[in-house]
Structures are given as structure tokens and as C-alpha cells.
LUMGUTI-176970 format. One record per residue (C-alpha): x, y, z; residue number from 1. Coordinates in Angstrom, 2 decimals. Layout:
<donu c1="X" c2="Y" c3="Z" lummar="NUM"/>
...
//
This chain:
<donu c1="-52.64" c2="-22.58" c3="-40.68" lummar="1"/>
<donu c1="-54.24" c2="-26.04" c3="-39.45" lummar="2"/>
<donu c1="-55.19" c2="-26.52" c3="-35.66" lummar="3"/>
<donu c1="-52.62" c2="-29.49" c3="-35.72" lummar="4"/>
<donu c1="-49.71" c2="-26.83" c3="-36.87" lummar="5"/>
<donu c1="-50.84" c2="-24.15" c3="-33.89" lummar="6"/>
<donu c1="-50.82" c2="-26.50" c3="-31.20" lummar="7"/>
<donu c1="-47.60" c2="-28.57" c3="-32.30" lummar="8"/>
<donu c1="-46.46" c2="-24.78" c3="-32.03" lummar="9"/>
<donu c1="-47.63" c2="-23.96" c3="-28.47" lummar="10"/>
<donu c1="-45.98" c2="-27.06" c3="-27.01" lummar="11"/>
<donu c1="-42.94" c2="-26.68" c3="-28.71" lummar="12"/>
<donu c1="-43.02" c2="-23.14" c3="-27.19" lummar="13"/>
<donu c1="-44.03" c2="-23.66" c3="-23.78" lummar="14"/>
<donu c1="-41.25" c2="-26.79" c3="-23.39" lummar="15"/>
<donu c1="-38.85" c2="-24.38" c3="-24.65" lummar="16"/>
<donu c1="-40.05" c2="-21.54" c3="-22.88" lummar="17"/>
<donu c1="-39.62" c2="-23.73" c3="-19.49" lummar="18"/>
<donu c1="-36.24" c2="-24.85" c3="-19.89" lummar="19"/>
<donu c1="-33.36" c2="-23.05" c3="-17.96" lummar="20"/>
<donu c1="-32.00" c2="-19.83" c3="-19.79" lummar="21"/>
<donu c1="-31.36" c2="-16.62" c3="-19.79" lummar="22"/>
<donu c1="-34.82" c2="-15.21" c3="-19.53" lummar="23"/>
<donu c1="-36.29" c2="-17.12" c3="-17.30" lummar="24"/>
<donu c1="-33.31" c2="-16.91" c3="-14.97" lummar="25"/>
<donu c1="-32.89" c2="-13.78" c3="-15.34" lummar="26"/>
<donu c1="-37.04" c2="-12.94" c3="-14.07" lummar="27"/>
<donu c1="-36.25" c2="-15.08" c3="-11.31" lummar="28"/>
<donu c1="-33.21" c2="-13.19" c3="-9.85" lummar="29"/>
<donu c1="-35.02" c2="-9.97" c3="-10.35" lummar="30"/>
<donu c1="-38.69" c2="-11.70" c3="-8.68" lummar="31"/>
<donu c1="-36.30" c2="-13.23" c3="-5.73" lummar="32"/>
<donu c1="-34.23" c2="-10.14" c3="-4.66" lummar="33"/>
<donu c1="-37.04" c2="-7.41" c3="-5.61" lummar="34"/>
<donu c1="-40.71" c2="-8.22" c3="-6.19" lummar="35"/>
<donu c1="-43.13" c2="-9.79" c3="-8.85" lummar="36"/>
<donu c1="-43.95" c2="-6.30" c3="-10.38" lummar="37"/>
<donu c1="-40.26" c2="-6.15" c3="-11.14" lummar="38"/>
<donu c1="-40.37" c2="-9.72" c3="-12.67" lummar="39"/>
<donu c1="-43.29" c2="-8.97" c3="-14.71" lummar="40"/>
<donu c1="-41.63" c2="-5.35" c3="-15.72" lummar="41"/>
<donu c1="-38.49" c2="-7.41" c3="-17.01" lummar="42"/>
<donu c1="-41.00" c2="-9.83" c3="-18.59" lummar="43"/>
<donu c1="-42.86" c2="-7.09" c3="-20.73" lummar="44"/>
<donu c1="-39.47" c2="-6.06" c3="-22.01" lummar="45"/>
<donu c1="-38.40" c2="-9.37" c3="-23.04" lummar="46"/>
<donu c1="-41.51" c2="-9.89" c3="-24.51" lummar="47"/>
<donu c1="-41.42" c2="-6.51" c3="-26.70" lummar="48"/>
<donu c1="-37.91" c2="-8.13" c3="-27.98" lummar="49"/>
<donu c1="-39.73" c2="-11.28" c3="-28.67" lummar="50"/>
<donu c1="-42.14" c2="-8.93" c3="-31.07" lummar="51"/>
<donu c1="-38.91" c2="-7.43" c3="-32.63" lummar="52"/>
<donu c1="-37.08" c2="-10.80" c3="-33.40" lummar="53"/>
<donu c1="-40.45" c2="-11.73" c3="-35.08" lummar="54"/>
<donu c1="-40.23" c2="-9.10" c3="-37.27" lummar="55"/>
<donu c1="-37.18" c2="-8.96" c3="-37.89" lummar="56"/>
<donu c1="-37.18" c2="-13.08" c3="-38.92" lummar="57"/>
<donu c1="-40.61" c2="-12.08" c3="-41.00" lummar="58"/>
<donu c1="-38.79" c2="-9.27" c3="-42.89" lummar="59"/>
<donu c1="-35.47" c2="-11.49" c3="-43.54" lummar="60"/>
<donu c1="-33.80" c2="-9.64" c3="-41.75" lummar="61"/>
<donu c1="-32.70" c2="-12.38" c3="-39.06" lummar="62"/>
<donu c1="-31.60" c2="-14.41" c3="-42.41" lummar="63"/>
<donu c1="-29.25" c2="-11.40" c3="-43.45" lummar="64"/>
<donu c1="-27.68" c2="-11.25" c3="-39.47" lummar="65"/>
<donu c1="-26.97" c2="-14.77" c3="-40.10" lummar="66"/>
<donu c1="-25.41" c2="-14.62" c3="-43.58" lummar="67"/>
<donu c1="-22.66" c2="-11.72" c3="-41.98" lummar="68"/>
<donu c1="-20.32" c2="-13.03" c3="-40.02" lummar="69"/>
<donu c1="-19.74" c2="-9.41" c3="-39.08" lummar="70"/>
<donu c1="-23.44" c2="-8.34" c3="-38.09" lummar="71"/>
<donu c1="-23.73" c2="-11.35" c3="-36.01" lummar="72"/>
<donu c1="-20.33" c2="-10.70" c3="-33.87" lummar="73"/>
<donu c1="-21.72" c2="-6.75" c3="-33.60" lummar="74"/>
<donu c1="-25.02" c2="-7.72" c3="-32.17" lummar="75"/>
<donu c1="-22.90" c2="-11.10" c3="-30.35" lummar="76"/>
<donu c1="-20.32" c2="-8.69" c3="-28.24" lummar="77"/>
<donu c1="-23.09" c2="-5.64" c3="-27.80" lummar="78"/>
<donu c1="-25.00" c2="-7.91" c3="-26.00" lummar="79"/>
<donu c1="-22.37" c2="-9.68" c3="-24.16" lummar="80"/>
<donu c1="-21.12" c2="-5.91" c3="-22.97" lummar="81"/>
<donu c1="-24.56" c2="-5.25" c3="-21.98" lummar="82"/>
<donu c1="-24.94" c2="-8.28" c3="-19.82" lummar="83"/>
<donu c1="-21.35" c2="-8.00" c3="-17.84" lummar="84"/>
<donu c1="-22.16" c2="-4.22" c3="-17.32" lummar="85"/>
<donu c1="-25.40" c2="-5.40" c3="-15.89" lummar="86"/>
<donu c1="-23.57" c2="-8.16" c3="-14.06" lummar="87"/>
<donu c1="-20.97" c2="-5.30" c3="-12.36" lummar="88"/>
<donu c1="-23.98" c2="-3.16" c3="-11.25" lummar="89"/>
<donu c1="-25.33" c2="-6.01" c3="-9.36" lummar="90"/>
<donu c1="-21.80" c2="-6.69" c3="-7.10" lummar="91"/>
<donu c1="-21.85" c2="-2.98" c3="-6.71" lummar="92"/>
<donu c1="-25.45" c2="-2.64" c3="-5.48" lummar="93"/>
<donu c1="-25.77" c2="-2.52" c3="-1.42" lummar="94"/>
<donu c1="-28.07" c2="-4.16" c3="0.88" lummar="95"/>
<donu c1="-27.59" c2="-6.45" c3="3.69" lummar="96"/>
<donu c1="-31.47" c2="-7.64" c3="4.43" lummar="97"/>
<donu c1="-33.88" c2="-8.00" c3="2.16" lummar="98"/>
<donu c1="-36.62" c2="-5.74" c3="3.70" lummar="99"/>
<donu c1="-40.40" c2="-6.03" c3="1.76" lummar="100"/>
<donu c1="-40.95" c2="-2.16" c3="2.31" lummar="101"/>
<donu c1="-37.66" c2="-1.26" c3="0.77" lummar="102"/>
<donu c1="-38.08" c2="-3.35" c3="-2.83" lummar="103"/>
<donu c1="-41.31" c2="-2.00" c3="-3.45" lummar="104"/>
<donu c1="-39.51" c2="1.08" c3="-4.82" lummar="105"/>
<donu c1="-38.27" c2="0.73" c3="-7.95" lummar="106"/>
<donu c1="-37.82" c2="2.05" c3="-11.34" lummar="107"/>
<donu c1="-39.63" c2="-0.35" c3="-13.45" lummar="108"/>
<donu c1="-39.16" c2="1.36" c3="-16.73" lummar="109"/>
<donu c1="-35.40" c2="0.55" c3="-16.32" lummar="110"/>
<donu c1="-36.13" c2="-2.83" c3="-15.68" lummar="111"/>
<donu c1="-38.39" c2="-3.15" c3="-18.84" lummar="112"/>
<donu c1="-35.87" c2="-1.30" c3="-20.73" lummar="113"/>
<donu c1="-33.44" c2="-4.09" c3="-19.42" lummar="114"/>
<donu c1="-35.39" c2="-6.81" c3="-20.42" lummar="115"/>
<donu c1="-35.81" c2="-5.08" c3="-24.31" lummar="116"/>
<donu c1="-32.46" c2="-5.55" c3="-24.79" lummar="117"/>
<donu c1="-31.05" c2="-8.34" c3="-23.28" lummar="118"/>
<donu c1="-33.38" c2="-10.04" c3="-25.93" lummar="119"/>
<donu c1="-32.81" c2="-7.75" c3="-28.72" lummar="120"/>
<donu c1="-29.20" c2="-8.11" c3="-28.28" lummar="121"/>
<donu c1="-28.84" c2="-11.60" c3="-27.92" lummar="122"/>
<donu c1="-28.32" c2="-13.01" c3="-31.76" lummar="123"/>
<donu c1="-28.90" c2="-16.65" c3="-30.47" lummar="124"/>
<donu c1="-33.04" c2="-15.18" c3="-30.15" lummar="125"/>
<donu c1="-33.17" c2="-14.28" c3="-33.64" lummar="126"/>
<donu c1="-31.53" c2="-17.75" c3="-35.31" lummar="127"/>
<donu c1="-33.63" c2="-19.95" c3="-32.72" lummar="128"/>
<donu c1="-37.07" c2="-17.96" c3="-33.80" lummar="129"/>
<donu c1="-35.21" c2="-18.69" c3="-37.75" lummar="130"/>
<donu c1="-34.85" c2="-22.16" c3="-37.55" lummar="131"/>
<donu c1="-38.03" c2="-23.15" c3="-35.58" lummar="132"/>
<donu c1="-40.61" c2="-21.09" c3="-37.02" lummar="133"/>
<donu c1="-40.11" c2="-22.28" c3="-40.79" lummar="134"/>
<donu c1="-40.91" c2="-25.75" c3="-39.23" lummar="135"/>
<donu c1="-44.75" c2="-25.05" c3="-38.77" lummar="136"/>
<donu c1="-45.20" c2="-22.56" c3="-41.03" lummar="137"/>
<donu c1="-48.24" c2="-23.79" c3="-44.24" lummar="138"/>
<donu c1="-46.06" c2="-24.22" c3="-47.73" lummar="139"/>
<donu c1="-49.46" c2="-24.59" c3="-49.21" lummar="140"/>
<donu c1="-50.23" c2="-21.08" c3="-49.13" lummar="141"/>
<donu c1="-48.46" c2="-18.28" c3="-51.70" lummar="142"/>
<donu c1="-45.08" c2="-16.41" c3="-50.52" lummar="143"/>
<donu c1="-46.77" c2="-13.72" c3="-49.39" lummar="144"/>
<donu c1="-48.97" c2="-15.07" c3="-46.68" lummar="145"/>
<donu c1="-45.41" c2="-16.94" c3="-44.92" lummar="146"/>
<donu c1="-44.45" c2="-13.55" c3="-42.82" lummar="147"/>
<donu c1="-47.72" c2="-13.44" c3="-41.37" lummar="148"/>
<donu c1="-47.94" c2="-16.67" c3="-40.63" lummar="149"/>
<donu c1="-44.32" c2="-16.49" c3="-38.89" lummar="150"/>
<donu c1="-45.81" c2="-12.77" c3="-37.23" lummar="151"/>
<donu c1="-48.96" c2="-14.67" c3="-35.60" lummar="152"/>
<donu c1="-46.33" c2="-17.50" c3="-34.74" lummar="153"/>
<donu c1="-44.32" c2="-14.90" c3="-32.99" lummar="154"/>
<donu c1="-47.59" c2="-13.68" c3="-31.41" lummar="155"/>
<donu c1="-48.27" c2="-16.58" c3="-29.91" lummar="156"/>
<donu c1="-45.05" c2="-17.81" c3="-28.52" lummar="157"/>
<donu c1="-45.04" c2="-13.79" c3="-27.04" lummar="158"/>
<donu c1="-48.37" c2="-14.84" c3="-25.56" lummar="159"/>
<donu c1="-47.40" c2="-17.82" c3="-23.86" lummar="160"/>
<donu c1="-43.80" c2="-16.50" c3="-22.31" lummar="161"/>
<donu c1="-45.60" c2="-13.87" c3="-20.81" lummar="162"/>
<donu c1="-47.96" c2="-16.45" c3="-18.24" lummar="163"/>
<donu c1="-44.92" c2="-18.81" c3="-17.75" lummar="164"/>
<donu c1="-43.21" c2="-15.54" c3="-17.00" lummar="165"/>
<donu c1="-45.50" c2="-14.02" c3="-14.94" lummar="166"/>
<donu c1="-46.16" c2="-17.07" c3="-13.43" lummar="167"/>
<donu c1="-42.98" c2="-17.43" c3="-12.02" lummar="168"/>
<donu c1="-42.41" c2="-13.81" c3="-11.12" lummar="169"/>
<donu c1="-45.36" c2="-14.68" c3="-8.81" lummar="170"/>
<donu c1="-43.67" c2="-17.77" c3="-7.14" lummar="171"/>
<donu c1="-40.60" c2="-16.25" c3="-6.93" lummar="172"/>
<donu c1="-41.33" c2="-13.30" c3="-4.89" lummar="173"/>
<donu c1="-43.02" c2="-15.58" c3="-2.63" lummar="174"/>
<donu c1="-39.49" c2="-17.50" c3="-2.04" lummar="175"/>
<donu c1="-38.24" c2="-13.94" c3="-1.96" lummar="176"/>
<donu c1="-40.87" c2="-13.41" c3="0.97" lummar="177"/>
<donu c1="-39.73" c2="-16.72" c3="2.54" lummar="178"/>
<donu c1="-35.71" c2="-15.93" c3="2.82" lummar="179"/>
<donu c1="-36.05" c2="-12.76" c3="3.18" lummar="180"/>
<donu c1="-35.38" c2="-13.70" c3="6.74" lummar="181"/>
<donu c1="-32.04" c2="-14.80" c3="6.34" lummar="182"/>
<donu c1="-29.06" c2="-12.53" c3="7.44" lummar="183"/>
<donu c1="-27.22" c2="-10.77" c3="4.57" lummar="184"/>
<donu c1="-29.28" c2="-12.16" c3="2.17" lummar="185"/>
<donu c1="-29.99" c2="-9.03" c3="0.16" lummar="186"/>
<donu c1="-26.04" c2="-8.91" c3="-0.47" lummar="187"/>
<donu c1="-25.68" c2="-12.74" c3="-1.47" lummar="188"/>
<donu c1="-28.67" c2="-11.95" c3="-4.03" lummar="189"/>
<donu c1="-26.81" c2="-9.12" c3="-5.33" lummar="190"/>
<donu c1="-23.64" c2="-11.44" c3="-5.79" lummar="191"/>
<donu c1="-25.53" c2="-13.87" c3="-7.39" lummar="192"/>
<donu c1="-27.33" c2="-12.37" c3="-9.75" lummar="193"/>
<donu c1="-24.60" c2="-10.28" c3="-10.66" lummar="194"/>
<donu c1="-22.61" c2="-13.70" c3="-11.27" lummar="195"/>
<donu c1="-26.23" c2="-15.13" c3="-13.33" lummar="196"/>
<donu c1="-25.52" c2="-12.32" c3="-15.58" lummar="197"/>
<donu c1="-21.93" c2="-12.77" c3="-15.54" lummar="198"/>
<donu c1="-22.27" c2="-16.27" c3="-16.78" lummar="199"/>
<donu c1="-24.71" c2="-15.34" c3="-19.00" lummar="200"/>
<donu c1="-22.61" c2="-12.81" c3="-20.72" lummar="201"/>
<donu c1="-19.42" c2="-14.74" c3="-21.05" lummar="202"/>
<donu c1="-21.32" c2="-17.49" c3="-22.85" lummar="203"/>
<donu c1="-22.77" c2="-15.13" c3="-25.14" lummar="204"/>
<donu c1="-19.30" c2="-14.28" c3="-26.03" lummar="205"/>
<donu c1="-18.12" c2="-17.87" c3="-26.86" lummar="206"/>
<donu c1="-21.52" c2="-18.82" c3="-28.56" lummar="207"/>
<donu c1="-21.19" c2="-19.49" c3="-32.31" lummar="208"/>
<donu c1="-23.41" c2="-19.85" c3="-34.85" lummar="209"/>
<donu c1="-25.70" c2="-23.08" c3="-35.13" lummar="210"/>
//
């Protein structure tokens, strides 16, 4: 692959990577009301389901999700189902302040498990990585060199979603720091990330295919 193609690739990536969604929001609720460790535990997760969508989209598998209507509704509502049961645990989980001491103890092998598969389950992953890869991907080079150049594409946009990740699990638990202050905040952080995920959820449900 040319120099031109890679870097055409890492913008596209990073502008798309910065733009409001469900990953990005969803590091930010858990860097806000817990701590950058749990931001960058949810981030390693999404990031292994980044690697799996690659794979899958190298393999043609992605293509075969997309051709049945009925494997794309399964994955569709498992993830939706995963998201609103995530969404209830959040309005059930207690805390008035947000005390530093108590969010440094965590499970963050739940949290990465999290992050896995609200991006394995969300279908909408898998067609994006299908219809933007193919775009910078060398058609001078035989058949069999196009998954690997689609598996270092992955590699790279993995790469890059990690640091913006990371780097704003590290902001956010300094606005965590800063309101942490507040009255009842713990509680309203709970509500609203349980309503992030809510959202989240619901429009997974409604999405079609693009």
C-alpha cells in the first residue's frame, strides 16, 4: 500500500474516531463517574472488538452478516438487549457523592468485557469497517494480498482509537475530579449514563441497514 493510501486512512480514522458515538461516549461516562483506568479498561475492550470486526470483514464474513437479513437483526437486537440491560444496571447502581477513594475499586475485567461486546454486537461496526476499508485498499495487487491489507487497515485504525481513547479517559477523569464536588452527583452520573446507554440501545434497535 502507498504512503498516500495509509495516511488518507489515518485521517479518515481519527475524524471518525472523534465524532460523537457510542464509544467514545460511552469511555467518557465510565472516565467521568469512575476513573481513567476504567476508561482505558473499556477502551481495550472496544479495541479487541475493533480486531474482531477486522477479521471478520477480511474473512467475508461481515459481507455474509450483511447479505442475511436474519443474521443482521440477531446480532442488531443482541446488542440492543445488551446495551438496555447495561443501561438498567446503571439507574440501579447507588451513590450519592462521587468520592476519589471509593472509584478506585473496581472490576476492570468486567468493564473490558463490556467494552468487547458492545462493539462486537453492534452490526453498524462491521458494515462501517465494510464499506470504508475497500476504499483504500491497492487493486493493483492479486486477491490474496486484499485481507491483509484490510487486517493492517484494521490495525491501524485499532491503533489510533486507542490514544484518542485514552486520551480522553485522561481528561475526563479530571472533569470527574472537578465535579466531584457537587452534591448527589454520583447518582445524577448513574442516571445519565444509564440513559447514554439507554439511547444508545434504542437506536440500535431502529437502525437499518445502509
Amino acid at each position: 500500500m502507498s504512503i498516500y493510501l495509509l495516511f488518507s486512512f489515518l485521517v479518515a480514522a481519527v475524524v471518525l474516531t472523534l465524532m460523537p458515538g457510542p464509544d467514545n461516549l460511552f469511555v467518557l461516562a465510565q472516565s467521568i463517574s469512575q476513573n481513567k483506568k476504567a476508561g482505558i479498561a473499556t477502551t481495550l475492550g472496544l479495541c479487541t472488538g475493533i480486531l474482531v470486526h477486522t477479521t471478520a470483514a477480511a474473512l467475508g464474513i461481515t459481507a455474509l452478516v450483511y447479505q442475511s437479513s436474519l443474521a443482521f437483526m440477531i446480532v442488531k437486537y443482541a446488542g440492543a438487549i445488551y446495551l438496555l440491560y447495561l443501561a438498567w444496571q446503571a439507574f440501579r447502581e447507588e451513590g450519592e457523592d462521587l468520592q476519589v477513594e471509593s472509584r478506585q475499586r473496581l472490576d476492570y475485567k468486567k468493564l473490558y468485557k463490556r467494552g468487547v461486546l458492545m462493539n462486537v454486537l453492534n452490526p453498524k461496526v462491521s458494515l462501517f469497517f465494510l464499506a470504508l476499508f475497500p476504499q483504500f485498499i491497492d487493486r493493483s495487487t492479486d486477491a490474496f494480498g486484499v485481507p491483509y491489507q484490510m487486517i493492517g487497515l484494521g490495525i491501524i485504525f485499532m491503533v489510533q482509537a486507542f490514544l484518542i481513547f485514552s486520551a480522553i479517559s485522561f481528561f475526563s477523569e479530571k472533569l470527574g475530579n472537578w465535579i466531584s464536588r457537587v452534591p448527589r452527583i454520583g447518582r445524577r452520573l448513574n442516571i445519565g449514563k444509564g440513559i447514554l446507554l439507554g439511547v444508545i440501545g434504542i437506536s440500535l434497535v431502529f437502525g437499518e441497514k445502509s
